[in-house]
C-alpha positions, -999 to 999 in steps of 0.1 A, spaced: -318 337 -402 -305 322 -372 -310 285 -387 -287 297 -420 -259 309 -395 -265 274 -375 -261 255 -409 -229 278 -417 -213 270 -384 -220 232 -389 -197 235 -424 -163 224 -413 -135 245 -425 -118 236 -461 -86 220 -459 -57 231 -473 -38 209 -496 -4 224 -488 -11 223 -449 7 187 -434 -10 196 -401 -46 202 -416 -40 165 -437 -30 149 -413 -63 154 -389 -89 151 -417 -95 129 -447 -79 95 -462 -43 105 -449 -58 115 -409 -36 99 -391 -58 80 -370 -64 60 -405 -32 46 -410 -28 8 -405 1 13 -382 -16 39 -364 -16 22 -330 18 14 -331 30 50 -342 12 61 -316 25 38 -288 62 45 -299 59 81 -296 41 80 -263 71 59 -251 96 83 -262 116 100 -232 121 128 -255 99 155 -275 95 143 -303 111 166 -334 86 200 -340 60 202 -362 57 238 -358 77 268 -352 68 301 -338 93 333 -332 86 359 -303 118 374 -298 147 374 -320 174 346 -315 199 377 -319 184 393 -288 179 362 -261 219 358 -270 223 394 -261 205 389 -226 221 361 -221 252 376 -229 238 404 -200 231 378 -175 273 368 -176 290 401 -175 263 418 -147 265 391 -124 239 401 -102 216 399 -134 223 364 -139 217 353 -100 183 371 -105 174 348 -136 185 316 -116 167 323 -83 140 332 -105 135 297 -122 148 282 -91 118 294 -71 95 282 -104 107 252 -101 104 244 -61 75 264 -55 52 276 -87 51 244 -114 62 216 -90 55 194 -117 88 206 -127 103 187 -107 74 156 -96 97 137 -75 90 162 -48 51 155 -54 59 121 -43 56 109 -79 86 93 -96 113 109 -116 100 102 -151 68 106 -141 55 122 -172 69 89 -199 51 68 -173 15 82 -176 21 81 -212 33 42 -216 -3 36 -193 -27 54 -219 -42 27 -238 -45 37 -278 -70 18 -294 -78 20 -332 -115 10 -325 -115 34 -301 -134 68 -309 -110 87 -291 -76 96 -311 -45 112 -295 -18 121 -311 17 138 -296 38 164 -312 59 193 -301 65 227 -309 94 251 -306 96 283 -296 124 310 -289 147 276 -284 125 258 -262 104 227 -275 71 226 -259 62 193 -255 22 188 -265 -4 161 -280 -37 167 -295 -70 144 -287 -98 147 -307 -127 123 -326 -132 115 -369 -165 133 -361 -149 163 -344 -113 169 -361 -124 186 -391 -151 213 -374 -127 238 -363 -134 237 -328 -107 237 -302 -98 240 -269 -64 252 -252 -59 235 -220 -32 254 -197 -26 234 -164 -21 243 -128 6 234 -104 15 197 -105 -8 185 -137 10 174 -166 -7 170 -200 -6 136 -194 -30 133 -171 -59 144 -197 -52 118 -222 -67 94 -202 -92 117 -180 -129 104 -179 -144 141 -173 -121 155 -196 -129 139 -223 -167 145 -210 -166 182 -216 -150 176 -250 -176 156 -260 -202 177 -252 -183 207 -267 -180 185 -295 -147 201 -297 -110 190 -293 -85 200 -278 -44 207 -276 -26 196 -242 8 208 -231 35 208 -206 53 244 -194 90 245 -199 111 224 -176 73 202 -170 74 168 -188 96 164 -218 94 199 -224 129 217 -225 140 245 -199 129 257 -170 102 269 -154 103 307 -164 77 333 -165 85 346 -196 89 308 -211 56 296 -198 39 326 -214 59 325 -248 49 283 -248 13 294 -242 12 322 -275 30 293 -292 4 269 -287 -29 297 -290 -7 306 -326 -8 273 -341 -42 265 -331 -50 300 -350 -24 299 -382 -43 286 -416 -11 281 -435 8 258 -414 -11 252 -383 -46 240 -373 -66 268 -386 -90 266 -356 -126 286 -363 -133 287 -325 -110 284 -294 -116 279 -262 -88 284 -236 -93 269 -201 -68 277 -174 -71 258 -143 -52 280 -111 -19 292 -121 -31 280 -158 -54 310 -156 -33 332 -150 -6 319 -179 -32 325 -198 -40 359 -187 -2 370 -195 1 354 -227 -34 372 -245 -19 408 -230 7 405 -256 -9 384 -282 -31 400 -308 -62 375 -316 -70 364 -353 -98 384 -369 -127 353 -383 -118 337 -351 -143 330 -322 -129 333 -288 -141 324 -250 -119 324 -224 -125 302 -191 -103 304 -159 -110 276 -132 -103 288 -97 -77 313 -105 -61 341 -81 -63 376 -88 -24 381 -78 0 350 -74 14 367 -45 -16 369 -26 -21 329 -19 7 315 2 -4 320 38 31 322 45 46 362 44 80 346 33 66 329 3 46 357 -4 78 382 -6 95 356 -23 68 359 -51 68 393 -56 107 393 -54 119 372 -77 94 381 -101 63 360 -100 39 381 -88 13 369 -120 -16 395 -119 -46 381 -131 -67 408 -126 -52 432 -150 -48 410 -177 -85 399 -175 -102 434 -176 -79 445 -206 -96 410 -225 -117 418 -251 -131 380 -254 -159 366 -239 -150 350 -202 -160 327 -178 -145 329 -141 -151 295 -122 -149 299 -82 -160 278 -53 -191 292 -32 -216 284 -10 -237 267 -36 -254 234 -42 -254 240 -76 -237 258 -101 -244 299 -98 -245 328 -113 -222 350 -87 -226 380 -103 -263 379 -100 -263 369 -65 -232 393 -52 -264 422 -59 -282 406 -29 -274 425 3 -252 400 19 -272 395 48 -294 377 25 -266 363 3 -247 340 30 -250 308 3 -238 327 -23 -208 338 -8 -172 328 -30 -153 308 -1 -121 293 3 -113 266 -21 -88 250 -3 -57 267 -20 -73 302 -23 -86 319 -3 -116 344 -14 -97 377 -11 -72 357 -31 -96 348 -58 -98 364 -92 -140 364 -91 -143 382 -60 -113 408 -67 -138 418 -103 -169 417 -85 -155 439 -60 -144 465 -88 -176 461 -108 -157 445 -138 -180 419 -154 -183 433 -186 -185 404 -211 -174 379 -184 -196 354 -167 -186 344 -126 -198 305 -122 -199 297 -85 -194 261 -76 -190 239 -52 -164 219 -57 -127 227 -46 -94 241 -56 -83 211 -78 -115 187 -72 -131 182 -111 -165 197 -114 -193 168 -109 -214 184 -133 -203 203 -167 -231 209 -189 -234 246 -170 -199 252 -186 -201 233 -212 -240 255 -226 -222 287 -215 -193 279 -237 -217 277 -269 -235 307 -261 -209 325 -258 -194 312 -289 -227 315 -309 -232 355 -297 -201 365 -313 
């Protein structure tokens, strides 16, 4: 029985005919099989702007972000609110919003692209789109192999603080864990990050993310995915989290959720008490706690420990901790363990459905050895 359902899993999904997206990754008219594909490719990597959408997706009526807007001008106070707010997501929560800070340069973002080498021989394909929502064009790219495009497996990749998509395209370890997912994967920058358009918003940032998990979901006009796995790395985690409380998940589709060294409150990891009141004040105070106990899908939570080797925390956290000192979750470098989303669930006994990886690497250092992730992934995704 369980080789049948093996076999089933291994049949890639049918394409439809009158889905552009679903031609254009699989078959004669992939677009990785076009003579000019290089230079396609290297022209729209180039580009200083999104390129045109391929998709659209609708969360709130354009009738109704005119009438807040409308709002934000005649209660003055209103409006301030809604500028301090995006002004302290741009300084403080996505830097990468504005990279020149970072120390990087202004166009940061078209320069990592015009470095990524695209190579027809090469078994890795990219490809960049964009996709609007509510107004603002997210923009994105997908990377993925011949052997892998057409099997329905897919992974969401929300980043943390200071990453732009970019940075993955080209990423050794990255493309590491795809392989050995044999999966691919969508990449995308948060409003105001990149080319994208806007600012960085809550309420943006989690309408880009439903955006993205949507297309990766829809049949009809988007990728059609049969298995999706969203990793959020820090603040990326906790996008997540906010997005999947208001998005309902597609029945016949596989989920697991992962989120890499994520806090259980945003306000909860500056050291400073300013920054901290700031957070909660102007309305960033992401809760990444709630969001993940409401989830129904399977989860992984990554957090740096005492360990030599990747561990199972929730296993070790029913030690008596005078026997569990190298098991303990410890500061990662950014947050700290009472920050940290794995301790905050352990503490309240919520792990059902979710698995807590100890590791030992750091806040933003890549893990040196994936196949723990990577085998948890697929069972996960082959108990559902």
């Amino acid at each position: 029985m369980l080789i049948m359902v093996d076999i089933l899993m291994a049949i890639p999904p049918p394409v439809n005919p009158n889905n552009p997206i679903q031609k254009m990754l699989v078959g004669e008219g992939a677009f990785y099989k076009q003579a000019n594909y290089e230079q396609v490719t290297k022209q729209e990597l180039t580009s200083s702007k999104a390129l045109p959408p391929v998709y659209k997706h609708t969360i709130e009526s354009k009738v109704w972000r005119v009438v807040k807007d409308i709002f934000s001008v005649i209660f003055f106070p209103l409006g301030i609110y809604r500028l301090i707010h995006m002004a302290v997501g741009k300084a403080i929560i996505v830097p990468a919003a504005t990279p020149q800070k970072l120390g990087y340069r202004p166009d940061y973002a078209i320069h990592q692209r015009s470095n990524i080498v695209v190579d027809q021989q090469d078994e890795w394909k990219m490809k960049r789109l964009s996709i609007k929502v509510d107004g603002y064009i997210i923009d994105a790219a997908i990377i993925g192999r011949e052997s892998t495009f057409g099997n329905g497996r897919w992974v969401l990749e929300s980043n943390g603080n200071g990453e732009f998509y970019e940075d993955k395209l080209n990423n050794h370890s990255f493309k590491q864990i795809l392989s050995k997912l044999e999966g691919n994967a969508i990449v995308f920058n948060y409003p105001g990050v990149g080319s994208s358009s806007g600012m960085p918003d809550r309420k943006a940032m989690e309408k880009a993310y439903r955006a993205m998990l949507t297309f990766l979901e829809d049949k009809e006009k988007g990728i059609g995915a049969k298995e999706i796995i969203g990793h959020g790395h820090s603040i990326g985690g906790g996008v997540q989290g906010e997005a999947l409380q208001h998005h309902k998940m597609k029945d016949g589709t596989k989920y697991v959720y992962v989120k890499s060294r994520t806090f259980s409150n945003l306000s909860k990891v500056p050291n400073h008490k300013v920054l901290s009141f700031a957070t909660k004040l102007f309305g960033w105070d992401i809760s990444s706690v709630e969001s993940s106990k409401k989830l129904k899908a399977p989860e992984i939570i990554i957090q740096t420990a005492y360990v030599s080797a990747p561990t199972d925390l929730a296993e070790s956290s029913a030690i008596p901790a005078a026997k569990n000192q190298a098991h303990k979750i410890r500061d990662d470098g950014i947050i700290s363990p009472d920050a940290s989303l794995a301790k905050k669930l352990l503490d309240d006994n919520a792990t059902e459905n979710k698995y807590f990886m100890g590791v030992r690497e750091g806040h933003n250092e890549e893990l040196a050895n994936p196949d723990e992730l990577v085998d948890k992934i697929k069972e996960m995704l082959k108990n559902q």
